[in-house]
Residue, then its C-alpha position, 0 to 999 in steps of 0.5 A: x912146181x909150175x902148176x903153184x906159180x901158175x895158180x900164183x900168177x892166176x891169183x895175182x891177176x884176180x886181186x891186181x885191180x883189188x889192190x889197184x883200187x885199194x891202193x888209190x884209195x888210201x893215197x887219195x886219203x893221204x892227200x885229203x889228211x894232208x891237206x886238212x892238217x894244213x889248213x888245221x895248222x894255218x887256222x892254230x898258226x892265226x889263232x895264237x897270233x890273234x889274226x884268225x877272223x871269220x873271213x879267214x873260217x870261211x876261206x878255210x871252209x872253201x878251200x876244204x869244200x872244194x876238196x869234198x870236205x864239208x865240214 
C-alpha cells in the first residue's frame, strides 16, 4: 500500500509542471476568447447602430494587436 501512494506521489511530481503549463495555457486562452468576443460584440453593437467607421476597425484592430492577435 505504501509503495502505490509513493509511486503516486512520484507520478504527481513528474506531471505537475505538465499540467501547470497546460493549465496556463488554457487560462491564457480564455483571456484572449474573451477579450475578442468583446471587441466582436462592440463592432456588432456599432454596426446595428450605424456608427461603425473605419476609424472605430482600426482601433479594434490595435487593441487585438496589442494582445498578439493580428488579424
Amino acid at each position: 500500500m505504501v509503495n502505490v501512494l509513493a509511486a503516486l506521489m512520484s507520478l504527481a511530481r513528474f506531471f505537475k509542471p505538465i499540467f501547470d503549463l497546460v493549465m496556463d495555457f488554457l487560462s491564457w486562452l480564455l483571456y484572449v476568447m474573451m477579450a475578442m468576443l468583446a471587441v466582436a460584440s462592440w463592432i456588432f453593437k456599432k454596426a446595428r447602430e450605424g456608427e461603425l467607421t473605419e476609424e472605430m476597425i482600426r482601433k479594434a484592430k490595435l487593441f487585438l494587436s496589442e494582445l498578439g492577435l493580428d488579424i
